[in-house]
C-alpha positions in Angstrom: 0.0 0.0 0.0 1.5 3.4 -0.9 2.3 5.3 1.6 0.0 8.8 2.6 2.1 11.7 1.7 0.4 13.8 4.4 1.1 11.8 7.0 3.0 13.0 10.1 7.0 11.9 9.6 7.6 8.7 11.6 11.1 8.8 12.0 12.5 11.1 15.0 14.0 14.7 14.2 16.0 16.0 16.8 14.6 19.2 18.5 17.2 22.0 17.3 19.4 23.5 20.1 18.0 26.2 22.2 20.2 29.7 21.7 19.4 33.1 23.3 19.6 36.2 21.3 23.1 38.2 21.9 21.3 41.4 22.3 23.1 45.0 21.7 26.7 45.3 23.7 26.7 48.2 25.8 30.4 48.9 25.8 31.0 50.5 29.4 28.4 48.5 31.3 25.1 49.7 32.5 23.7 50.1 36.1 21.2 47.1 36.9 18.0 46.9 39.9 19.7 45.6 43.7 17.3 42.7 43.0 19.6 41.3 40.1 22.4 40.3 42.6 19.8 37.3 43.5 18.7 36.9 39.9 22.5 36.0 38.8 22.3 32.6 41.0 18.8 32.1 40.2 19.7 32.1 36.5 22.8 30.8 37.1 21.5 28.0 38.4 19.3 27.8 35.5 21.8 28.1 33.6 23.9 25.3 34.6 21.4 22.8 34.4 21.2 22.2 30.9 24.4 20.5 31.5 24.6 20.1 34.9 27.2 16.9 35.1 28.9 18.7 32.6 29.5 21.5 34.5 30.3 19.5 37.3 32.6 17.5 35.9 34.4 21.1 34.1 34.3 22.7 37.8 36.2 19.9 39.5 38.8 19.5 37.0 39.1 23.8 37.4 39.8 22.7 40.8 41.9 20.1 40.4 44.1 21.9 38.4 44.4 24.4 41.0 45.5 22.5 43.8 47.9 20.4 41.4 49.8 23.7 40.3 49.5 25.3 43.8 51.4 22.2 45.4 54.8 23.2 42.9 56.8 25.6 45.2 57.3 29.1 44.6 56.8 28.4 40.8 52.8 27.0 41.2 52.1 30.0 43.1 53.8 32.6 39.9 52.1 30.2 37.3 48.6 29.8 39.8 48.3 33.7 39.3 49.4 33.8 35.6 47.4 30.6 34.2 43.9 31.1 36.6 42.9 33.9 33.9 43.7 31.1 31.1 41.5 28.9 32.3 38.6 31.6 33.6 38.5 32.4 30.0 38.2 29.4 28.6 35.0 29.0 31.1 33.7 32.1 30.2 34.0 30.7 26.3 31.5 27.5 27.0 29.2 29.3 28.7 29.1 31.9 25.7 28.7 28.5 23.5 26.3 26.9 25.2 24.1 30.3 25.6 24.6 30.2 21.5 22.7 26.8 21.4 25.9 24.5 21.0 27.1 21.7 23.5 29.5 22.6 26.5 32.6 20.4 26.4 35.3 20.2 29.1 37.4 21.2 26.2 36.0 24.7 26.9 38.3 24.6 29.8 41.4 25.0 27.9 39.6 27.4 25.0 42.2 30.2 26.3 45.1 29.4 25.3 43.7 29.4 22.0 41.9 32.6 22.5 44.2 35.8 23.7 46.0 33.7 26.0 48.9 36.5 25.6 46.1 39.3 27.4 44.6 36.6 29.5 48.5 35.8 30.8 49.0 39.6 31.2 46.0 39.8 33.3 47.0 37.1 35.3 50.4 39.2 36.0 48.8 42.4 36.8 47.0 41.0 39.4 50.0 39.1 40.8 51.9 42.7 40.8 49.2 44.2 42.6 49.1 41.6 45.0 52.2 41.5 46.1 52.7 45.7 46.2 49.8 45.3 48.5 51.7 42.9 50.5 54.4 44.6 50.8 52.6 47.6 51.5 50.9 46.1 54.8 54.6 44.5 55.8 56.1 48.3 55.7 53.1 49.4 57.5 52.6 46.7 60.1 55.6 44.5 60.1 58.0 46.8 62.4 55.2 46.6 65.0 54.8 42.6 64.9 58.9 42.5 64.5 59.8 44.6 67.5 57.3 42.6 69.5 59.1 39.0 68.3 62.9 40.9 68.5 62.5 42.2 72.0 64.8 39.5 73.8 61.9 38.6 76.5 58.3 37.2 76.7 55.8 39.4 74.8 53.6 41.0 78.0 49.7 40.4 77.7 49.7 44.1 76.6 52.0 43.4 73.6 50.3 39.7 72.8 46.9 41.7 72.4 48.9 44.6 70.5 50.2 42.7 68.2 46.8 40.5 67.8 45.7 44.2 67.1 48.0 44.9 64.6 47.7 41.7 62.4 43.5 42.1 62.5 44.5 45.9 61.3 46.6 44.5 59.0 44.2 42.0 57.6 41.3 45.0 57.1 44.0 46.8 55.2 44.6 43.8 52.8 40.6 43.6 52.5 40.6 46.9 51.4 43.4 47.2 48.9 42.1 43.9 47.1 38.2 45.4 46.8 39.5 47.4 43.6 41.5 44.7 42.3 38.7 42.0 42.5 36.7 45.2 40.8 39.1 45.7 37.9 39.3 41.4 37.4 35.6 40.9 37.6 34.7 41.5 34.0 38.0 42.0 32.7 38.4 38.3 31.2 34.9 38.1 29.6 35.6 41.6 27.7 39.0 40.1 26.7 37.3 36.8 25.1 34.0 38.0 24.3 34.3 41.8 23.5 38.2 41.4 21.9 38.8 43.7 24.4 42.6 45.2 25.5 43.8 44.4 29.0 44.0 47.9 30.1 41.0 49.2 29.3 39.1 45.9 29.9 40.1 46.5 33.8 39.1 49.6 33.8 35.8 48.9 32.2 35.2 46.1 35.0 36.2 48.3 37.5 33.6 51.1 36.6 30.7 48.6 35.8 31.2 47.0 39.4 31.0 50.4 40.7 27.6 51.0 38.8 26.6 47.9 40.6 27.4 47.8 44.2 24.5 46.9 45.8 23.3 43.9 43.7 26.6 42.5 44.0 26.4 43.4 48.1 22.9 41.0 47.5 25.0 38.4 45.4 27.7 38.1 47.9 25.5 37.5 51.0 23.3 35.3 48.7 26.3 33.5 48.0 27.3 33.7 51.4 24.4 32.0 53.2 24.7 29.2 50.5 28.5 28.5 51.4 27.4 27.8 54.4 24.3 25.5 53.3 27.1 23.7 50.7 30.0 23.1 53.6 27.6 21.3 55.7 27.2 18.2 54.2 31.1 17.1 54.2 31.2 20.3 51.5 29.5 18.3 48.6 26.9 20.8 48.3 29.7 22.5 46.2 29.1 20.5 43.1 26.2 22.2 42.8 27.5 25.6 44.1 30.8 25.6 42.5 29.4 25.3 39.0 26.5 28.0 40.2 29.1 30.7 41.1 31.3 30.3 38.2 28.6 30.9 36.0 26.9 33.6 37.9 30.5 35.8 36.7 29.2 35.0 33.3 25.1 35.7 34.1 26.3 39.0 35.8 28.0 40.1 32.5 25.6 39.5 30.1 22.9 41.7 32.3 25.8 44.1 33.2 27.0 44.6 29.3 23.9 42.9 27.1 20.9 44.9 26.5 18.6 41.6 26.0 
C-alpha cells in the first residue's frame, strides 16, 4: 500500500538547540536593579542545568588543576596567578557557547590558550603585581610593630600579645581593602577580553567602573552566596558541586545583564 504523503514523519527529528539572542553590547556597562544580585544565582543556576554533570565534571577538574599547580613551590604559586585567567576564560567561552545553542565540552576549559592567552597571561600578571605591592605595602606598615614585639629578647607581656593580635587584624582589614579594587578591575575583565576582543587595560578599567555601577546587587550576590557556602560546607562540602558550578557561572550571568541589553 503506498504510503499517505500527508502523513506525520515517523522517524524522529531531533529538536534543534536552544540559543538566546546576543542582544546589543553596551560597551561600558550599564547600572542594573539591587534585586539582580539574586537573579545572577537564580539564572545561574538555570543556567547550569542544561548540563549540569557537565559542569560538574568542568568545575572539579578547574579545581583540580588548581590545587595540582599550587602544590609546585614558589613556581605553582607565579604560574597559579598567571594561568587562573587562562582557564577563567576558557570558562567564560563554554558558557558563551552553550548560551549560543551548542554543546559545553570540558574542552572549553582550555579554549584560552587558543583565544588571547597572551592578554589573558597579562592579566593574570597584573593581578600578581598588585598583589604582592599590596603585601608589601601592609609588611612596611605593620611589620615593624609585629617585629619589634618578636625581636624584643623577652616574653611578649599580655599588653604586647593583644597589640600585636591588634595589629595583624588591622593589617588584615588593610589587605581587604586594597584587594576590593583589584577583584573590581578582574571581575569582568576576562569576559571583555574573550567575548568583546577587548585590550587588558581598558578591559580592567571597564570592569572596575561597571562594578561600581553595581554595588549593591553585588552586596545581594555576595551574602546570597554567602548563606549558600554555608548550606554547601555542611554536608562534608559536597553541596559545592552544585554551588561551584553555580558561582562560576553567575560571573558570566552577571556580565551578560551588566553589558547585554537583552
Amino acid at each position: 500500500m503506498a504510503e499517505n504523503p500527508y502523513a506525520a514523519p515517523r522517524s524522529h527529528v531531533a529538536d534543534a538547540p536552544t540559543s538566546l539572542p546576543d542582544g546589543d553590547f553596551i560597551p561600558e556597562g550599564r547600572g542594573v536593579a539591587t534585586g539582580n544580585g539574586w537573579r545572577w544565582i537564580a539564572d545561574a543556576w538555570a543556567f547550569t542545568g542544561q548540563q549540569r554533570g557537565t559542569f560538574i565534571g568542568v568545575f572539579l577538574l578547574f579545581m583540580l588543576i588548581g590545587v595540582v599547580i599550587s602544590v609546585i613551590p614558589i613556581i605553582g604559586t607565579i604560574a597559579g596567578a598567571l594561568l587562573m585567567p587562562v582557564f577563567s576564560g576558557g570558562f567564560i567561552l563554554g558558557c558563551d557557547a552553550l548560551r549560543r545553542g551548542e554543546r559545553l565540552e570540558v574542552g572549553h576549559l582550555f579554549a584560552g590558550f587558543r583565544n588571547h592567552a597572551g592578554k589573558l597571561i597579562a592579566l593574570g600578571g597584573i593581578s600578581l603585581a598588585f598583589l604582592l605591592a599590596m603585601v608589601l605595602i601592609v609588611v612596611l606598615i605593620f611589620g615593624s610593630t609585629v617585629g619589634m614585639i618578636f625581636l624584643g629578647g623577652s616574653e611578649p607581656s599580655p599588653d604586647e600579645v593583644m597589640a600585636m593580635f591588634a595589629t595583624i587584624m588591622l593589617a588584615g582589614l588593610v589587605m581587604m581593602a586594597l584587594s576590593i579594587p583589584l577583584y573590581m578591575a578582574m571581575w569582568f575583565a576576562g569576559p571583555l577580553i574573550v567575548l568583546a576582543q577587548s585590550d587588558v587595560v581598558p578591559a580592567l578599567k571597564t570592569s572596575f567602573f561597571a562594578c561600581l555601577k553595581n554595588i549593591l546587587p553585588f552586596l545581594v550576590w555576595g551574602l546570597a552566596l554567602m548563606i549558600l557556602a554555608i548550606i554547601a560546607t555542611i554536608p562534608l562540602a559536597l553541596g559545592w558541586l552544585l554551588l561551584g558550578p553555580v558561582l562560576m557561572a553567575s560571573i558570566y550571568v552577571s556580565y551578560r545583564d551588566i553589558f547585554h541589553e537583552i
